[in-house]
N, C-alpha and C positions, 0 to 999 in steps of 0.2 A: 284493595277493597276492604270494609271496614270488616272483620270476620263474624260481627252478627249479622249480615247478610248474606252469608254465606251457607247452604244445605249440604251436605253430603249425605245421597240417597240411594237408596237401590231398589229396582223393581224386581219383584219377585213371586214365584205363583208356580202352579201347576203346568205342564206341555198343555198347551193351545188356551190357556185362558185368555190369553190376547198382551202379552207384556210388550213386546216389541211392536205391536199393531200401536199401542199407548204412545212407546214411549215418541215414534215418528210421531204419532199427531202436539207430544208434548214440544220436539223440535220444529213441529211446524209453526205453533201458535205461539214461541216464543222469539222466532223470525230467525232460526240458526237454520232452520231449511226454507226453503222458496217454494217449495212443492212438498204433498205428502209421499213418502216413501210406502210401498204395500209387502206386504212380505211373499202376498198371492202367487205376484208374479216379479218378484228377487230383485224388487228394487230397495229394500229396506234400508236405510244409512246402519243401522245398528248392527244387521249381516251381515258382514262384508266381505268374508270369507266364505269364497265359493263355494264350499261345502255347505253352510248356511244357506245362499240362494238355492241352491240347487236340493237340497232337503226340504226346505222352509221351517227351519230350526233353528233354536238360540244353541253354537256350540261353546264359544268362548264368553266371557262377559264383558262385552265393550262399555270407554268408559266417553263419555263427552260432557262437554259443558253447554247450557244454554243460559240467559238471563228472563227472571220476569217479576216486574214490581221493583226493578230495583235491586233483586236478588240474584247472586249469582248459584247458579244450582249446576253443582256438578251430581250426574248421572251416570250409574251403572246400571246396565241392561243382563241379568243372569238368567243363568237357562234352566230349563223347565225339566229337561230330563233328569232321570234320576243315575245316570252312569255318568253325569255331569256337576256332579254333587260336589265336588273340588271347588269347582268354577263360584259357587254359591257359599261353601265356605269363607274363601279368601275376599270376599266381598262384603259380605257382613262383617268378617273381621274390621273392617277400615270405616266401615260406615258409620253416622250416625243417627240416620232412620230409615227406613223404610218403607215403600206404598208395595201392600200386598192384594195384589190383583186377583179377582176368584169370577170362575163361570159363574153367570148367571143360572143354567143350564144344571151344569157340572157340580155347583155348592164348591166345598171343602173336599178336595180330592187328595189322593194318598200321597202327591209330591208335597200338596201344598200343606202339609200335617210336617211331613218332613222338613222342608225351607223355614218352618212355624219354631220347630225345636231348634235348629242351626239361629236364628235368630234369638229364642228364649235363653241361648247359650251366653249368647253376648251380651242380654237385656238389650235391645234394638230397642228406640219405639217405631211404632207402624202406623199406618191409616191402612185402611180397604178401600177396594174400588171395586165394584161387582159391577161386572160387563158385561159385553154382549146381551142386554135386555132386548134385543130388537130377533134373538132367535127363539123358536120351536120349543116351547118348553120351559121359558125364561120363567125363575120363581124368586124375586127380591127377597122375600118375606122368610119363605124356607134356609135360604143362604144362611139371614141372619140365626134362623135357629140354631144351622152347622156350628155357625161361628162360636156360640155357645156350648154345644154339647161337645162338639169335635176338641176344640180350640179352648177353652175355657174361658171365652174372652165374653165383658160384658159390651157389646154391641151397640153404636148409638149413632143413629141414621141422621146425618146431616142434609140428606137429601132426598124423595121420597117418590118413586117413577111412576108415570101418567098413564097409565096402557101397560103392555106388556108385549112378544113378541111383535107382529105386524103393525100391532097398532099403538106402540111405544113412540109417545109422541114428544117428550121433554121431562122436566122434573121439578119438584116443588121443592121450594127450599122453606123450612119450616121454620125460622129463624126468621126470617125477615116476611113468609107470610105472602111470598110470589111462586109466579108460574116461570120455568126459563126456556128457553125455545133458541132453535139457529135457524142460522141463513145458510140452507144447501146451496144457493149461488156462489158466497163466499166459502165454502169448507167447513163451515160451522164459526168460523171466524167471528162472525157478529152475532152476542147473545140480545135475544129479546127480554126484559121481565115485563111481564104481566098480571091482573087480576087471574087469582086459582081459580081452572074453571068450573062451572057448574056440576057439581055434585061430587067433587072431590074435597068440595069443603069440611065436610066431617072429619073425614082420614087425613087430611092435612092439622086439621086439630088436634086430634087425636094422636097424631105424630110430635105436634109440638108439646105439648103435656108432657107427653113420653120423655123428650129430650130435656125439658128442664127442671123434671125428674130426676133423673141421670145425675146433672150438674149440679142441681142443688145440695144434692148429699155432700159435696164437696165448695159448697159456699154458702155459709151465713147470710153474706151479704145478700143475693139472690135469692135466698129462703125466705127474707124479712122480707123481701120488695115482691114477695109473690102471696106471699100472709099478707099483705096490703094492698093485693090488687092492683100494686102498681106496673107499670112497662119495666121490661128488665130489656137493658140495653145490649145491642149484639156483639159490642164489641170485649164486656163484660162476661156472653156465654163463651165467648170465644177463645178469652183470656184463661178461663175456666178452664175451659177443653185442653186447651193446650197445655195448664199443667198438668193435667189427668193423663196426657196423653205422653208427658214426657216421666212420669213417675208407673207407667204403662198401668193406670186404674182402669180406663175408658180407652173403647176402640173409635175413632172416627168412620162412619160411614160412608162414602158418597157411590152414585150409583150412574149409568149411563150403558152409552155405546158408543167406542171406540172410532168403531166402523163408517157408523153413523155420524161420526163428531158429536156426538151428545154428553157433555158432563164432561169433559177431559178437560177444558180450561176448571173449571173448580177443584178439579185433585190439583193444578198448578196451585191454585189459591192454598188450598189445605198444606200444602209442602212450604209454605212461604208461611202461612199462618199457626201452625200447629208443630211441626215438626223441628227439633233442636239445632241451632249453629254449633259451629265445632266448640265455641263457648261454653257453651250449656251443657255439654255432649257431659258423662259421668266421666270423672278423673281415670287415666289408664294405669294399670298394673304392673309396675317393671320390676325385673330382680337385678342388683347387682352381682356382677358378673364374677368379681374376687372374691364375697363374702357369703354373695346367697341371699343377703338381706331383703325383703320389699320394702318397696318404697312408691308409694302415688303420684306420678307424675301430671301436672294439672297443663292445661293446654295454656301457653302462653308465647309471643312471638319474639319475648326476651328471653327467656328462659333457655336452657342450654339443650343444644343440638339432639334431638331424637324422634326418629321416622323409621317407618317401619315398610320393604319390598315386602308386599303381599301376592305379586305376578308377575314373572316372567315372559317376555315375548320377543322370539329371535326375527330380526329384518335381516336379510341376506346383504342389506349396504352398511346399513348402521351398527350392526350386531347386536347383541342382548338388549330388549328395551326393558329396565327394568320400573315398573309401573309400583308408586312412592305416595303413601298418605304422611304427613307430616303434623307429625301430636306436640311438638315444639321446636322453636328456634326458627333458623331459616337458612334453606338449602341456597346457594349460589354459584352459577354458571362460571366454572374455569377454576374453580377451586379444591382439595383435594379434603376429602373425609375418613372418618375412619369406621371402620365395616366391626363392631363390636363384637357380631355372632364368629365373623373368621379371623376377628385378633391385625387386620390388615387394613393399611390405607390405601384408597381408591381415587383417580382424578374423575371430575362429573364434565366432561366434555360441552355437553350440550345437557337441558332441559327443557321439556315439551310439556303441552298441554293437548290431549288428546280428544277429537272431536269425530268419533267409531276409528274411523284408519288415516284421519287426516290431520296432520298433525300443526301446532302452533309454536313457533321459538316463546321461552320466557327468562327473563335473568334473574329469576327469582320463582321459589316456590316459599311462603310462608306456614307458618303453625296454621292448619285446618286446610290445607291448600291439597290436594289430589293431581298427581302430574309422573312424568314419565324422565328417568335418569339416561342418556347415554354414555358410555365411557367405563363400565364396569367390566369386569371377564372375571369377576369369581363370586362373583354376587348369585345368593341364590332367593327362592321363594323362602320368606319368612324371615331374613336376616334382617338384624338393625342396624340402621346409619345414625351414628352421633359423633359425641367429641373423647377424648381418647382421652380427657379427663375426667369425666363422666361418663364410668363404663355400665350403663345401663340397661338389660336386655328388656324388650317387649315380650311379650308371653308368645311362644310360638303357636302355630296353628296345628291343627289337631287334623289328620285325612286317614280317610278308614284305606288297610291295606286292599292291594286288587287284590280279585276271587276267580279273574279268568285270563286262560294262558294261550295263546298259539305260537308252532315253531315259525320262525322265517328265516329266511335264506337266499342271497345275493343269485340271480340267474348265470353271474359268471365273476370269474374270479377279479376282473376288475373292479365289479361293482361295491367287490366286499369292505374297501375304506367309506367307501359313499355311504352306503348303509350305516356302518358306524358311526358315521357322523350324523347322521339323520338321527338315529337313536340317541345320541350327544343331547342332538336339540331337544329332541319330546321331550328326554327325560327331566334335561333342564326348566323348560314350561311346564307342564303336568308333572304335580305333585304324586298322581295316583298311577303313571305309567311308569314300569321298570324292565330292563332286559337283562340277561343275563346267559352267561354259556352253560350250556348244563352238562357236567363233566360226564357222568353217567352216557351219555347218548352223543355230543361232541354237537347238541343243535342249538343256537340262539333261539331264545325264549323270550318273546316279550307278553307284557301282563297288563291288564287293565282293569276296569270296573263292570262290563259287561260288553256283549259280543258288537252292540252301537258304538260304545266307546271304541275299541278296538277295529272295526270296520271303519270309522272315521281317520284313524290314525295310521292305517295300513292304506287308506285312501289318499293321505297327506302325503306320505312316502315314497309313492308311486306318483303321483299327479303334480304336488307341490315341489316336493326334493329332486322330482325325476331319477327316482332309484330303482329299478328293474329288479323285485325280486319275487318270491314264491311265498305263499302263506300255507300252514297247512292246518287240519280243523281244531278247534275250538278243546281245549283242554282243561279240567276244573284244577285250580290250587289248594291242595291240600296242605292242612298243618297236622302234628304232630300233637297228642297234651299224655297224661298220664293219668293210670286208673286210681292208685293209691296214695299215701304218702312211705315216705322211707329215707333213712340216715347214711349218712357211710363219714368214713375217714379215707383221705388220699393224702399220700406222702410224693414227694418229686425230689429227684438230687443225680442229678447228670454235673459233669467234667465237661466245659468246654475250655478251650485253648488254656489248659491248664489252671483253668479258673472253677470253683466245684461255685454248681450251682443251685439251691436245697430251698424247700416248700412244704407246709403242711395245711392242709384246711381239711376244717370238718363241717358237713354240709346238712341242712334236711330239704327234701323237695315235696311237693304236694301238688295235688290238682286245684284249682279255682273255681270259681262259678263261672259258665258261660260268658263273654263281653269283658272279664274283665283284664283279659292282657297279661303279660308275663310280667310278675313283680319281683324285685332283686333285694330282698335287706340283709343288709350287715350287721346282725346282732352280736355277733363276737366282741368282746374289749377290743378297739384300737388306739388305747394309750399307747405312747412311745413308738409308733408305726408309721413309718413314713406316706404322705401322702401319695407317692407315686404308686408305693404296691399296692394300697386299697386302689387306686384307679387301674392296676394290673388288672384283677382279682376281678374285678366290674367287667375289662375288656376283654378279660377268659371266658366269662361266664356270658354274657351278652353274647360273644361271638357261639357257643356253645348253644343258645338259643335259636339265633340263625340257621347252623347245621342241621337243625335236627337230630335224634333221641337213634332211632333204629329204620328209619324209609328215607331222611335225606332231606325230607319237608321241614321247616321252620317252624317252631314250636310256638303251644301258644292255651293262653290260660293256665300258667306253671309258675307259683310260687318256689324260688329258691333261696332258702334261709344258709347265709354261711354263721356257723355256731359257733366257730374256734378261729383261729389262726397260730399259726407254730412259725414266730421269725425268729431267723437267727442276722443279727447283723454285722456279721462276717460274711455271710455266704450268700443271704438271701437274695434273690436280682426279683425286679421285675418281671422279665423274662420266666423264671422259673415259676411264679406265685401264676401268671397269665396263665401256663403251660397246666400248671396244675390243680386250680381252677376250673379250665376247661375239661379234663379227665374226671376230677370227682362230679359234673356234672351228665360226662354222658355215663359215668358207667353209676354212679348211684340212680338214674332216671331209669336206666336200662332195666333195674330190677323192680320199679316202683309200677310196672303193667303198662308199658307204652302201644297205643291205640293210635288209629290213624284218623284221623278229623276230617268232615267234609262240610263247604258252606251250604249254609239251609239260608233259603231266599225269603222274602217273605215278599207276597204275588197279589195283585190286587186285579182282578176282572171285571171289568164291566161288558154289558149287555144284555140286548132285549130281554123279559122274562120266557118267552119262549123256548130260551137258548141253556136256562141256566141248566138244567138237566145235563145237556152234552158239555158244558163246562165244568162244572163236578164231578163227573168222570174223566174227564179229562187231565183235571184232577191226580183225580186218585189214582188212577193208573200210571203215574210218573210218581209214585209214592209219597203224592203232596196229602196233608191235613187240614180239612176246610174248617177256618176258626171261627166267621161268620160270615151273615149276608145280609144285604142290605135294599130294601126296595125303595126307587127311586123314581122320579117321573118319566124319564127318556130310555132310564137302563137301569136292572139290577145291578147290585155291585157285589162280589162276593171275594173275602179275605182270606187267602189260604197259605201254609209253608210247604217247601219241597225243596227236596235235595236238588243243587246247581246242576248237579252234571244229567240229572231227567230231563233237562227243560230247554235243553238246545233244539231250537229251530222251534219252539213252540210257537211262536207268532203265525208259522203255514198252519199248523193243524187247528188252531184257535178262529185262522179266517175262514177255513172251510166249513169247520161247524158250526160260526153262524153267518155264513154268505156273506160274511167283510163286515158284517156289523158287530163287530166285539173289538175290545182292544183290552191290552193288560199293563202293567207294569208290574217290575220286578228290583227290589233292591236288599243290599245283604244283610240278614238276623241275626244269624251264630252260626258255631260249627259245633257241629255232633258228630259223633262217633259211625264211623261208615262200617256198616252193617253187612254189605254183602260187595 
């Protein structure tokens, strides 16, 4: 297909805006499903992972293709939670736009602020789609102001809802100056348009004005033909739109209910109209890999071999499917590539086109193509496949570390390889799960992003793997950083096999600011120094970081400057510089006031105003800090931070106090220094 007809999209939004309710009715009306799939009651194509049905949750981000107009639109469905934040990363990575779905109800809620940044990361473009108008509470109008105050986005409603809650009848499209309506016989299948009805003519004007407003600032042409009172044609405001929307000036609106089939065929429209082909998409980022150099690699299906595994997913027959955006050349069935990120060639067995878990043969994936590798075993999330002449790496992806831990443990000693291998896979697919033996105590440790994440995956283990084993409670991950700054010199010179082996570096270490991660520069001269020991010196000091300072936890927000180096090239190894490296860093840290770290979450509540009182203490007494609140039409909302390890099992106590009408979420801020 020709690749300007080609989207690569992702739905993306807050838990319960309705993404997955969307995106079946998007497979329904594009004829890839025969039925609508409901998430209600777990028949969703997008869930397909029992765990999905059975929650009524987005966990993984499924990817499918439909067609419409001609276009082929490959879709990713990601998830709305925020301990699922991975899943939402590595899909914005690959994408080149995105429909961001928002309660009607709900407005701009604290995931969809978060998926808002994950995308302003990558420069995404977007459209909005604001749902659910058919419930309790639904406020079009307000939404858009979110969009603005929250989001900073200037807002511009392509469409403009008739009613509101019960009596949300269709939408006016202000562009063309009609009413649009469905047919509940057929599923919403057949739109009506019509004369706007009576007494909606105002605010239907009013709405148009508004929009070519908007567009005008960005065309002359349309400025002149409106100073002249002439008809400015739609296919001109549209053309408009579309660049605003791919240079991300202007937000496209559109508005409905999902539920309802209301508006969902026009977000099709919008994604075919407004949103970029992999053509258009901005040039991507690569370093070479020998020299460090960048270089802009522009999308082309001539151009030499480079794709980027942004997911990992193990099938028990196929093994690893490794799920493959392709930024140039073109991947082909039975031929053998070369894996850039691990230095190694790979054969591609089979390639698939994935339609949620059902899969399609293809003997070709090309430049802008989204598709599935099988045949890899060392491929991981984030590596690049190209040509081994062109060693070119894509920018890797960025996953915040886990903050929470529980032990597990095999129920008998058979089970203990199983287990292992079950941990093999997570860790393979999720970026943000790791396990590890913790020598100290002799227990396996695995780590997630929050106690959902890790209940899912102790759920997979058990139900999926069929691995029998014990969990025990919820543990917070602490790091490690330091109070001051402070210098040292370290010397090394051991005799091995009659070989002497000698090191000197002189170090300074510092604390950082909050967020900013442990940084390593080599300010010392390295004229005349071989590359391998500066990469020692890196992998002393790194691993150094890992260990931890004086508790064992893994450090973090810790500048370390090396200032000196002392080689002798007689004597000096690798070996020795790594060795000695790692010493001048724990014992220069040791004296600089090391402090033990704990994650501070930052917690978002909603709930009736009745409630908010027992929620602020609620609060407070887990030694959270209320930063704001916010009143809202269905529920307060109030923003606060609290240390991780307060907040376990909060969801009981938060339903109690207000009779199941409250919910929260919770995702990670920083780490501060633990107080008691």
């Amino acid at each position: 297909m020709d690749d300007t007809k080609i989207r690569n999209i992702g739905i993306m939004a807050h838990i319960d805006a309705g993404k997955t309710t969307t995106t079946e009715r998007f497979l329904y009306y594009t004829g890839e499903n025969h039925r609508i799939g409901e998430v209600d009651n777990g028949e969703a194509t997008m869930d397909w992972m029992k765990q999905e049905q059975d929650r009524g949750i987005t966990i993984t981000s499924a990817a499918t293709t439909c067609y419409w107009r001609s276009h082929q639109i490959n879709i990713i469905d990601t998830p709305g939670h925020v301990d699922f934040t991975a899943e939402v990363e590595r899909a914005l990575r690959v994408l080149d736009g995105a429909v961001g779905v928002f309660c009607a109800v709900g407005g701009v809620e604290p995931q969809t602020e978060t998926v808002w940044r994950q995308a302003d990361r990558y420069t995404v473009p977007r459209i909005a789609f604001v749902n659910k108008m058919d419930r309790l509470g639904a406020d079009f109008f307000r939404v858009l102001e979110d969009m603005e105050k929250k989001l900073g986005e200037k807002p511009v409603p392509l469409f403009i809802p008739v009613g509101s809650e019960s009596s949300f009848s269709g939408v006016i499209d202000p562009i063309k100056m009609e009413y649009l309506t469905v047919s509940a016989e057929d599923d919403g299948e057949t739109i009506t348009r019509s004369a706007i009805p009576s007494g909606e003519e105002a605010k239907a004007e009013e709405w148009r004005e508004k929009l070519i407003d908007s567009v005008a600032s960005y065309s002359d042409e349309i400025t002149e033909l409106y100073f002249d009172g002439k008809d400015i044609p739609a296919d001109m405001i549209i053309s408009t739109l579309r660049e605003c929307t791919l240079s991300r000036e202007l937000l496209p609106v559109f508005v409905g209910s999902s539920l309802k089939n209301i508006g969902v065929q026009t977000v099709l429209d919008g994604i075919v109209d407004l949103l970029p082909s992999p053509a258009e998409a901005k040039p991507v980022e690569t370093i070479n890999a020998k020299n460090g150099k960048a270089e802009e690699l522009r999308h082309s299906a001539n151009g030499p071999l480079e794709a980027l595994i942004f997911k990992i997913q193990v099938d028990p027959q196929a093994g690893p499917m490794c799920f493959v955006r392709v930024y140039s050349g073109v991947l082909k069935k039975g031929i053998s590539v070369y894996n850039i990120t691990k230095g190694r060639k790979e054969r591609i067995n089979r390639l698939l086109r994935m339609h949620a878990d059902r899969p399609e043969d293809l003997p070709e994936l090309k430049a802008g193509d989204i598709g599935v590798i099988i045949g890899f075993r060392l491929a991981q999330t984030g590596d690049t496949i190209g040509a081994e002449n062109h060693p070119y790496l894509l920018e890797r992806m960025q996953f915040p570390n886990p903050v929470i831990s529980v032990a597990i443990e095999p129920s008998s000693t058979a089970e203990q390889e199983k287990l292992h291998k079950a941990l093999e896979t997570l860790a393979m697919e999720d970026p943000t799960f790791s396990y590890k033996d913790d020598a100290e105590t002799g227990q396996l440790v695995i780590s997630g992003m929050g106690e959902l994440h890790l209940d899912v995956l102790v759920t997979r283990i058990k139900d999926d793997m069929k691995v029998s084993c014990r969990v025990g409670n919820p543990q917070v991950s602490y790091r490690e950083c330091i109070k001051a700054e402070a210098s040292g010199k370290e010397e090394f010179s051991r005799t091995i096999a009659n070989k002497e082996n000698t090191a000197g570096i002189s170090m300074t270490v510092k604390p950082l600011p909050p967020k900013s991660g442990n940084v390593l520069r080599i300010t010392a001269s390295t004229r005349d120094i071989p590359e391998e020991i500066i990469e020692a010196i890196r992998n002393g000091i790194n691993g150094a970081f890992s260990g931890g300072i004086r508790f064992g936890y893994e450090c973090t927000d810790i500048e370390a400057d090396v200032t000196a180096i002392e080689y002798d090239e007689n004597t000096s190894t690798p070996f020795a510089f790594a060795s000695c490296a790692a010493m001048a860093f724990d014992r220069i840290a040791s004296e600089a006031g090391p402090v033990l770290m704990q994650p501070v979450m930052k917690i978002q509540v909603s709930a009736p105003s009745e409630y908010i009182g027992d929620v602020i203490s609620s609060i407070t007494q887990r030694g959270g800090i209320v930063l704001s609140m916010e009143s809202r039409t269905a529920a307060d909302l109030v923003t606060a931070e609290a240390p991780l390890e307060k907040m376990f099992g909060y969801t009981t106590v938060l339903r109690s106090s207000t009779q199941g009408r409250g919910s929260f979420s919770m995702e990670f801020s920083h780490y501060a220094e633990k107080t008691s």
